[in-house]
matplotlib code that plots the C-alpha trace (Angstrom):
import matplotlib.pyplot as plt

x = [117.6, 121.5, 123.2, 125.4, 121.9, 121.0, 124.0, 123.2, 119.7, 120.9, 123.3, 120.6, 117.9, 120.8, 121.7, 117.8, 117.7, 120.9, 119.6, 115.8, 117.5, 119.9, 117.2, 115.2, 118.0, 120.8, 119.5, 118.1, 121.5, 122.3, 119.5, 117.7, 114.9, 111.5, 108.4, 104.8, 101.7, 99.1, 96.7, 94.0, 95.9, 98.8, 101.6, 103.5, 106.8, 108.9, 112.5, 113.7, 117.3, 117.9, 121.4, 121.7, 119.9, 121.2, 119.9, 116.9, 113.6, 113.2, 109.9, 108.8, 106.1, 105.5, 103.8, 100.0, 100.1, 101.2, 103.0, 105.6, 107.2, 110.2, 112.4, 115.7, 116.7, 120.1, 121.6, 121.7, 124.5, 125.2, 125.7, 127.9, 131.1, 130.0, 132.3, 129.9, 127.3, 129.6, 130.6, 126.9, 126.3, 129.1, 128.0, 124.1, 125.1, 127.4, 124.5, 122.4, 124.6, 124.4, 121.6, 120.5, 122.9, 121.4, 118.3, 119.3, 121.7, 118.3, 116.4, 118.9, 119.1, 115.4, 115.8, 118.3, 116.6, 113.2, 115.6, 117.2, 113.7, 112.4, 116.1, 114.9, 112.7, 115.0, 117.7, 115.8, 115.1, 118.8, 119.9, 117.2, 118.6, 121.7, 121.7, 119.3, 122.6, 124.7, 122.5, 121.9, 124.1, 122.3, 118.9, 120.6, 119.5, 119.7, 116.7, 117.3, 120.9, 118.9, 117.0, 120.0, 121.9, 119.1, 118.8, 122.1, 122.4, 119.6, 121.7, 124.0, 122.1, 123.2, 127.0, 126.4, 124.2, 126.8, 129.7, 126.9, 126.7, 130.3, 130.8, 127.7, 129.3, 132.6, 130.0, 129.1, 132.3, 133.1, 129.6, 130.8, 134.2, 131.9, 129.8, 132.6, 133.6, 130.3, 130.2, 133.6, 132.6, 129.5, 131.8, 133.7, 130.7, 128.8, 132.1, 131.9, 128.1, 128.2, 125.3, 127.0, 125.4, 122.4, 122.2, 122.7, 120.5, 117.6, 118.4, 118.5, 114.9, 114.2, 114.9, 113.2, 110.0, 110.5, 110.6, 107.9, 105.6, 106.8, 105.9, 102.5, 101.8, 102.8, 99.8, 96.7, 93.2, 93.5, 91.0, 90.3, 91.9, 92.5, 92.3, 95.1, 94.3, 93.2, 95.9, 94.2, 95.4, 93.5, 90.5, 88.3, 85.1, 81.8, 80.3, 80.0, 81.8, 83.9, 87.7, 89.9, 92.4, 92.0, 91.5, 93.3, 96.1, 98.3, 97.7, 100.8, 98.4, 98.2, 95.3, 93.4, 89.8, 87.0, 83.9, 82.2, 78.6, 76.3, 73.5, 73.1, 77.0, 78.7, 82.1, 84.9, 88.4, 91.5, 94.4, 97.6, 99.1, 98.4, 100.7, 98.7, 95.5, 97.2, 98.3, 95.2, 97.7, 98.1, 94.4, 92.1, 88.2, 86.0, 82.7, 80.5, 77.5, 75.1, 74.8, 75.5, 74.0, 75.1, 79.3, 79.0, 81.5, 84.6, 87.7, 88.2, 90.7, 90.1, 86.6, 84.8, 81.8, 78.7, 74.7, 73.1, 70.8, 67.0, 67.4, 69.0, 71.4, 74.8, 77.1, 80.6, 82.4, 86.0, 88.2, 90.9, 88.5, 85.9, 82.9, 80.1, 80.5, 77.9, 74.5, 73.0, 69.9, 70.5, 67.2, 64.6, 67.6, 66.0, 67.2, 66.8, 66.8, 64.4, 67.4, 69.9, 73.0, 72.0, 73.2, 70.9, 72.4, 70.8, 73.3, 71.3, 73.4, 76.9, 79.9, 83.2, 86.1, 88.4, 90.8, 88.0, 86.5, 83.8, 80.5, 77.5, 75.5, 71.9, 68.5, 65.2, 61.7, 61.7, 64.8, 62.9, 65.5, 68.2, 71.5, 72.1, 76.4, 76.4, 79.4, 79.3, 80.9, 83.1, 82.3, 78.7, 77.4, 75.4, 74.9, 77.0, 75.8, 74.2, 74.0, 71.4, 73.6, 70.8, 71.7, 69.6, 70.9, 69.3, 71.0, 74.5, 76.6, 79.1, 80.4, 83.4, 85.0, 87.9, 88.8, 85.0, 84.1, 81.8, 82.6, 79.7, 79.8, 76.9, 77.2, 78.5, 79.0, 81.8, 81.8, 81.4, 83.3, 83.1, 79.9, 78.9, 81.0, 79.5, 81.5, 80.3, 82.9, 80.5, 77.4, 78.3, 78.0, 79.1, 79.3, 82.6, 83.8, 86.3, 86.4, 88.1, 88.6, 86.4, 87.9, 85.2, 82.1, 80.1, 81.9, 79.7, 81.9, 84.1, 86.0, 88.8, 90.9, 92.7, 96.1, 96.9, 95.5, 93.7, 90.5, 89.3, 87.1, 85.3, 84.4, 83.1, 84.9, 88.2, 89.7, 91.3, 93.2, 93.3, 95.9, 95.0, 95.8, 94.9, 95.7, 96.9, 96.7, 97.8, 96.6, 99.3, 99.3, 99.0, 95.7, 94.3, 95.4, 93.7, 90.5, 90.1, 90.8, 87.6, 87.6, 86.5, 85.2]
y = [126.1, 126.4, 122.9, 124.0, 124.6, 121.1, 120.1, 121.2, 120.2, 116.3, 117.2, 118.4, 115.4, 112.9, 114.0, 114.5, 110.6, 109.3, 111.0, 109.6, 106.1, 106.4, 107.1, 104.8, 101.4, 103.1, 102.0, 98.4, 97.8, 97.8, 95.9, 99.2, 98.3, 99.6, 99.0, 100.9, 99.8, 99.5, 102.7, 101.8, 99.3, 98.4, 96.2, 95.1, 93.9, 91.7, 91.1, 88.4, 87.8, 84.4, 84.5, 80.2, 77.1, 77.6, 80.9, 82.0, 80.3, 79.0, 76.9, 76.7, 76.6, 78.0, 77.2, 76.8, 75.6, 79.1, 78.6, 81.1, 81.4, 84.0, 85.1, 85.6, 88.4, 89.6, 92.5, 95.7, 96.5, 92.9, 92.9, 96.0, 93.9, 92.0, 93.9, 93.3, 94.9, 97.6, 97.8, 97.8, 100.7, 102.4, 101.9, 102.6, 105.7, 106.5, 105.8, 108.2, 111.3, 110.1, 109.8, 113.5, 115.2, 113.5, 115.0, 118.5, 117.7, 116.2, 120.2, 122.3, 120.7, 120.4, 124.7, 124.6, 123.2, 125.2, 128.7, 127.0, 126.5, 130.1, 131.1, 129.8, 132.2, 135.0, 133.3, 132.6, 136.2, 137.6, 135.3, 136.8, 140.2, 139.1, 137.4, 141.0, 143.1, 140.6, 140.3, 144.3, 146.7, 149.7, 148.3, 148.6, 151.9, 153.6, 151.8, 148.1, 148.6, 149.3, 146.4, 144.1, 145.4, 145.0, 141.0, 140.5, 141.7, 139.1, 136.7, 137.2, 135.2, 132.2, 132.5, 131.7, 128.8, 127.3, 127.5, 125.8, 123.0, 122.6, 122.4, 119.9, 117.7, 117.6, 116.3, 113.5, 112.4, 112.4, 110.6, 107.7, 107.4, 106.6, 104.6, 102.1, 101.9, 101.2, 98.9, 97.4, 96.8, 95.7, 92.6, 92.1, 91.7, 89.3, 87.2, 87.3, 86.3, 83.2, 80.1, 78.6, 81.9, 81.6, 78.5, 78.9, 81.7, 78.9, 76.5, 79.2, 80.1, 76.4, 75.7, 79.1, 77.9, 74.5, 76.2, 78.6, 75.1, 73.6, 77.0, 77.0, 73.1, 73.7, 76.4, 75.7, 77.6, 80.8, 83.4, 86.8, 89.5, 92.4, 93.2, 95.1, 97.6, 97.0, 96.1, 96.2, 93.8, 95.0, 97.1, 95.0, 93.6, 94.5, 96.0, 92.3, 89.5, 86.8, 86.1, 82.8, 80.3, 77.0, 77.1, 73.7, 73.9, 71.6, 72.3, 73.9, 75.1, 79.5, 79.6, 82.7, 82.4, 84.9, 85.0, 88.5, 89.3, 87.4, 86.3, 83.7, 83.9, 81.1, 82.4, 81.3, 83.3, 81.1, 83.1, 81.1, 83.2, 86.1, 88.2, 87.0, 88.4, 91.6, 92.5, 91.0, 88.3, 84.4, 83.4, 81.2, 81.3, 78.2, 77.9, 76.0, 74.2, 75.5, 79.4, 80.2, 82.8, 85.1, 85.7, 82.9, 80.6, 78.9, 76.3, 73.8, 70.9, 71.2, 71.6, 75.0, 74.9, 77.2, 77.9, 76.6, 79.6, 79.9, 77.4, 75.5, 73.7, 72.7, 71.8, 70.4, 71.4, 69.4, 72.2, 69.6, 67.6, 70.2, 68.1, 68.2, 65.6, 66.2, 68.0, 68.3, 70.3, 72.0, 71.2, 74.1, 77.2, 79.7, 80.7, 83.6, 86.5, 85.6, 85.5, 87.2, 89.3, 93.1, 93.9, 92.1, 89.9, 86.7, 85.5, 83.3, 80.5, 81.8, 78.2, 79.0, 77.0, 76.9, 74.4, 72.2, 71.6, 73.0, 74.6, 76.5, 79.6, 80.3, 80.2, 78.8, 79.5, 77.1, 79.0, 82.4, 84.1, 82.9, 82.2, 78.4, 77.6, 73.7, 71.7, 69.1, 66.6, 68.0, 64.8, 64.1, 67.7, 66.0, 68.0, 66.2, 68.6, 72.3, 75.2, 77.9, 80.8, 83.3, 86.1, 87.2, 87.1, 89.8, 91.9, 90.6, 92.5, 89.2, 86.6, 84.3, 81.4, 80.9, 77.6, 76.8, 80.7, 82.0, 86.2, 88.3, 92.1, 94.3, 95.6, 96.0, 99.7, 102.0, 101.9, 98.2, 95.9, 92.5, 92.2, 88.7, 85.6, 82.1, 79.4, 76.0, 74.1, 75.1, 76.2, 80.0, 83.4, 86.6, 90.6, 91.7, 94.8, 94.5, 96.9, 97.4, 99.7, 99.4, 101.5, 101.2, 101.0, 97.9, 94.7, 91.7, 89.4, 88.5, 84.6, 83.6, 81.4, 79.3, 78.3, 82.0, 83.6, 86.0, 87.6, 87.9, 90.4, 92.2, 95.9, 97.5, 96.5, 96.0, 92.8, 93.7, 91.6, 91.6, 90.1, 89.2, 89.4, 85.8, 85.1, 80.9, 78.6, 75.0, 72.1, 70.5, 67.2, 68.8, 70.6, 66.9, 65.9, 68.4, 68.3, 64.2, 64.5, 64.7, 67.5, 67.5, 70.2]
z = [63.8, 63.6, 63.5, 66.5, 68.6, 67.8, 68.6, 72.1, 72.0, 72.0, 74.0, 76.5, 75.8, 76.1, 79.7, 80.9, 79.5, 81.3, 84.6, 84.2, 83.8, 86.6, 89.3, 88.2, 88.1, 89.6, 93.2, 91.9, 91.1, 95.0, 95.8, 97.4, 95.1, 96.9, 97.0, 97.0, 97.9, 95.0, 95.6, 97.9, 99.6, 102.1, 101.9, 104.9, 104.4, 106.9, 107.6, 110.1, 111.0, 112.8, 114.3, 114.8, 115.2, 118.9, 119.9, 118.3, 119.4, 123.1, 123.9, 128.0, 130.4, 133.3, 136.2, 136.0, 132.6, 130.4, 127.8, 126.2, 122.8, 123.0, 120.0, 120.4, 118.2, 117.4, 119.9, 118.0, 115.9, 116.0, 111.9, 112.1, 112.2, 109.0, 105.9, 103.5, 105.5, 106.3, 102.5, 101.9, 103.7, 101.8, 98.8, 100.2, 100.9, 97.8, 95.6, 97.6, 96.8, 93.1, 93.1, 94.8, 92.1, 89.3, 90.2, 90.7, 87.2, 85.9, 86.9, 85.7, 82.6, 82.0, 82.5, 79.9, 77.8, 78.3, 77.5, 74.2, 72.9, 73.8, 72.5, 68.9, 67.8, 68.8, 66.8, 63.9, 63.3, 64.3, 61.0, 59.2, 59.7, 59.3, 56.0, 54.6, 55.6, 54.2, 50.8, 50.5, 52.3, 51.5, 52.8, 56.8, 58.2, 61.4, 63.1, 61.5, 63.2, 66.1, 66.1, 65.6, 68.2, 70.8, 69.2, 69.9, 73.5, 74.0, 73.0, 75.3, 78.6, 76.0, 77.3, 81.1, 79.1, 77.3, 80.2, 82.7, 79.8, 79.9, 83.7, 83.4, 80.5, 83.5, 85.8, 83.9, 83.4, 86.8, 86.9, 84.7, 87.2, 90.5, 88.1, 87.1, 90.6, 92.1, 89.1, 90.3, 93.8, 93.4, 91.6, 94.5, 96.5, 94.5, 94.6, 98.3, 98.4, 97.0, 96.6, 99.9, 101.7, 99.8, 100.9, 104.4, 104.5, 103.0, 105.8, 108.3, 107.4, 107.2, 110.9, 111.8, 110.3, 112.2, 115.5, 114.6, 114.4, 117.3, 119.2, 117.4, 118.6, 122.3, 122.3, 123.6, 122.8, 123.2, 124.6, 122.5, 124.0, 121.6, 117.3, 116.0, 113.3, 110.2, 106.8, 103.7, 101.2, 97.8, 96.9, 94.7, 93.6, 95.2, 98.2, 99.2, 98.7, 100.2, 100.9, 101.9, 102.4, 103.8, 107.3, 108.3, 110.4, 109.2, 105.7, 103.0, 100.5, 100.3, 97.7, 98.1, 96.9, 96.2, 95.7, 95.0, 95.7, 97.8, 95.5, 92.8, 92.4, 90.4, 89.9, 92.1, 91.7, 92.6, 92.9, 93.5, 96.7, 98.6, 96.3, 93.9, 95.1, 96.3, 92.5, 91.0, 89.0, 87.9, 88.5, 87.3, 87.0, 88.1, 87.7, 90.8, 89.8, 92.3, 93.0, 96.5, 99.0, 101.5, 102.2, 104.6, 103.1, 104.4, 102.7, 104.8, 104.2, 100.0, 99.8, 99.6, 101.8, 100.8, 101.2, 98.1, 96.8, 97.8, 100.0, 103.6, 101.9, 102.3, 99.8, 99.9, 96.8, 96.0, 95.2, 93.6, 91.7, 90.4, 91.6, 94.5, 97.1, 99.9, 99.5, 102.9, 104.5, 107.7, 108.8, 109.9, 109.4, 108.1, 104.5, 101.7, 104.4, 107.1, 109.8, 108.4, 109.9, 110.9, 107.1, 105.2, 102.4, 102.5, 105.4, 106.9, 107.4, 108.4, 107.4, 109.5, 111.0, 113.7, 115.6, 116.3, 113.0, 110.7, 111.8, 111.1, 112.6, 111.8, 113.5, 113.6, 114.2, 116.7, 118.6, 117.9, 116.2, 119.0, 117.2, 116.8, 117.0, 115.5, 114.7, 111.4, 110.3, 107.3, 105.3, 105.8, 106.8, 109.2, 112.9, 115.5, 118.4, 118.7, 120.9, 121.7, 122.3, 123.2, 121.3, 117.9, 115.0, 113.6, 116.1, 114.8, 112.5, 112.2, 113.9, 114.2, 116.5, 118.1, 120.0, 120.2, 121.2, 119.3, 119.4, 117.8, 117.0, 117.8, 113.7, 111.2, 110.7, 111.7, 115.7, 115.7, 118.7, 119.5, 121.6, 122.8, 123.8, 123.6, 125.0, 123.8, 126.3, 128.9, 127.7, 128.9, 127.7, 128.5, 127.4, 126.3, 124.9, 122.5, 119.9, 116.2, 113.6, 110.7, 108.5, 105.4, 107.6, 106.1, 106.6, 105.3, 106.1, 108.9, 109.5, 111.7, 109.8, 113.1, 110.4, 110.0, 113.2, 111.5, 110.8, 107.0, 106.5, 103.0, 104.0, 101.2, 98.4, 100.5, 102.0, 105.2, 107.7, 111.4, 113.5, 116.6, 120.3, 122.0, 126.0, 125.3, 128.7, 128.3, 130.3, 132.4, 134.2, 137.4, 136.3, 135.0, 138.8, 140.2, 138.0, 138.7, 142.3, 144.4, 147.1, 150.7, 153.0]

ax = plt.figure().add_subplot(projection="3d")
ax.plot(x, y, z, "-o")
ax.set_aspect("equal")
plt.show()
């Protein structure tokens, strides 16, 4: 190839390189970074804007005992008067037009290029001829003229070529001009956003999450009323498995833990947030010194609570410690499939939490089948009281509490709803109809952890998340009046 064609060939794969980079970090420089959900899985991403310590969360009751949390958000448009958000928008904007011409610029060229190279072969041969006429005049005749003259009007295409590479080369420079300036404000900017903003912005959040728990304490139990749809957090692992974070209320730790499969299973997966489990990163491998059985598993206040394989077994396992510090039999549960859930999967015993402590569901011979709700002591695993709720647990798909509820679903394929509601605080059932989506059609298993107000679930090699609608009623001192006062016909 002629060293002028090179020539244009770098020039070429230089410009495809410079517009390849720019849409890649030309918007990161702006901070209009985003960002895509792993495949197989969803991401939700949340922005709050708290205007003051003064106006943005207001705690009340109302009569009859309800209790309200209301946010206060900011009245739209209210950042509009801000410059840097204005300036932000500017430059938003700016780096959207750049960023559209460098991808046309980044086509065209890309064309360019693709005609050089078919170009080559052409010009290869047109040299040819031209250096035989040069080398021996009296070998050109009538037809190799012929020949040349229709090589070089094929040539000709390459003018319009080489004046679109000029106008392009103008472009970039023009390019590098709104670069600097971007560049330049982007300067003045940062000066403006100094670590006192930063700062505030931190004890803005601060005081947000402060009212956010005060809210949160002033609720009562609340009462199931709906179950949004599902967000999947990450595809992994088996059709069956286990997902979860301690379920205490008060507690600061966001562990996530998992434990795949639901038979003879050893290996427990700490991951060190939920980011961390949604990009399958910074974990670390423990090994538990008893296999476990079934999904049925719950952390509660440090300790990982589990069914001891081939057997009605409790065990207490000290997350921080790495040691067993309870063994206890649940006595007469039935264990190693002979009550299990509708799916199978030696989940017998089903461990779970709420706002009231730790329990267990399973059944007996002695309650034919009929699923047993008992609370234990998170210590001790000892029974402190239990319920017959009268529905068979062969007949569940899964089951969760709320607030001392227990909520069963009639299965756990696609079309399953929440089914049957026992309420311990008086001994009462009822048939509800509450359904959800299950969006993989096998869940094997389904908690409520009562910290984040959500239900955990593994369908089919997916952990999902579902937030959930709850109807709260606080007791007030009038209600307490009413209750103790004796009433007369």
């Amino acid at each position: 190839m002629s060293v002028p064609l090179l020539k244009v060939g770098a020039v070429l794969s230089t410009m495809i390189m410079i517009t390849n980079w720019m849409s890649q970090k030309l918007p990161a420089l702006v901070g209009l970074d985003q960002h895509f959900a792993r495949p197989g899985t969803s991401e939700k991403i949340i922005s709050v804007s708290y205007p003051g310590e003064d106006e943005g969360w207001q705690v009340y009751g109302s009569v009859r005992g309800k209790c309200v949390c209301s946010i206060m958000t900011p009245a739209q448009g209210a950042c509009d008067g801000d410059p840097r958000h204005c300036r932000l928008q500017q430059l938003s904007d700016h780096v959207l037009n750049v960023s559209q011409y460098m991808e046309l610029l980044n086509q065209r060229t890309a064309q360019d290029l693709q005609q050089l190279r078919d170009s080559e072969t052409l010009l290869d041969a047109l040299e040819t001829r031209l250096k035989t006429a040069h080398d021996d005049p009296h070998s050109v005749t009538t037809k190799s003229l012929q020949e040349l003259r229709w090589s070089v009007s094929q040539c000709r295409p390459l003018r319009v070529l080489l004046g679109r590479l000029r106008a392009d080369a103008g472009q970039l420079e023009s390019l590098k001009e709104e670069l600097e300036k971007l560049k330049y404000s982007l300067s003045v900017l940062q000066e403006h956003f100094t670590l006192r903003h930063y700062q505030r912005l931190q004890q803005r959040a601060s005081v947000l999450q402060q009212h956010l728990h005060t809210c949160s304490s002033q609720l009562g139990c609340g009462r199931l009323t709906g179950i949004s749809a599902p967000l999947t957090v990450r595809s992994s692992g088996s059709r069956f498995g286990s997902w979860m974070m301690d379920t205490v209320i008060d507690s600061s730790d966001n562990r996530v833990w998992v434990m795949d499969g639901y038979l003879k299973g050893r290996r427990l997966v700490e991951y060190q947030s939920l980011g961390d489990f949604a990009s399958g990163q910074n974990f670390i491998v423990h090994h538990l010194p008893h296999p476990w059985a079934g999904t049925g598993h719950v952390v509660y206040n440090g300790s990982l609570y589990y069914n001891k394989h081939h057997s009605n077994v409790l065990v207490r396992y000290h997350l921080a410690s790495g040691g067993v510090q309870q063994q206890r039999s649940l006595h007469h549960a039935g264990f190693n499939n002979t009550f299990p859930y509708s799916w199978g999967g030696s989940s017998d015993i089903d461990l779970m939490a709420d706002e009231m402590g730790l329990w267990a569901v399973y059944t007996s011979i002695a309650h034919g089948g009929n699923m047993v709700l008992s609370r234990l002591h998170p210590d001790t695993l000892e029974v402190e009281r239990s319920w017959d709720t009268g529905f068979p647990k062969r007949s569940a798909g899964e089951s969760f509490l709320i607030c001392g509820t227990l909520y069963v679903t009639n299965s756990h394929l696609a079309g399953a709803k929440v089914h049957y509601t026992f309420h311990t605080a008086t001994a009462s059932y009822e048939y509800t109809d509450i359904a959800f989506h299950n969006q993989y059609s096998h869940i094997s298993m389904l908690d409520y952890n009562p910290r984040t107000r959500a239900l955990y679930t593994w369908n089919n090699g997916h952990q999902v998340l579902y937030d959930l609608t709850l109807l709260h009623f606080i007791r007030t001192a009038d209600d307490a009046w009413d209750a103790e006062t004796p009433h007369t016909d």
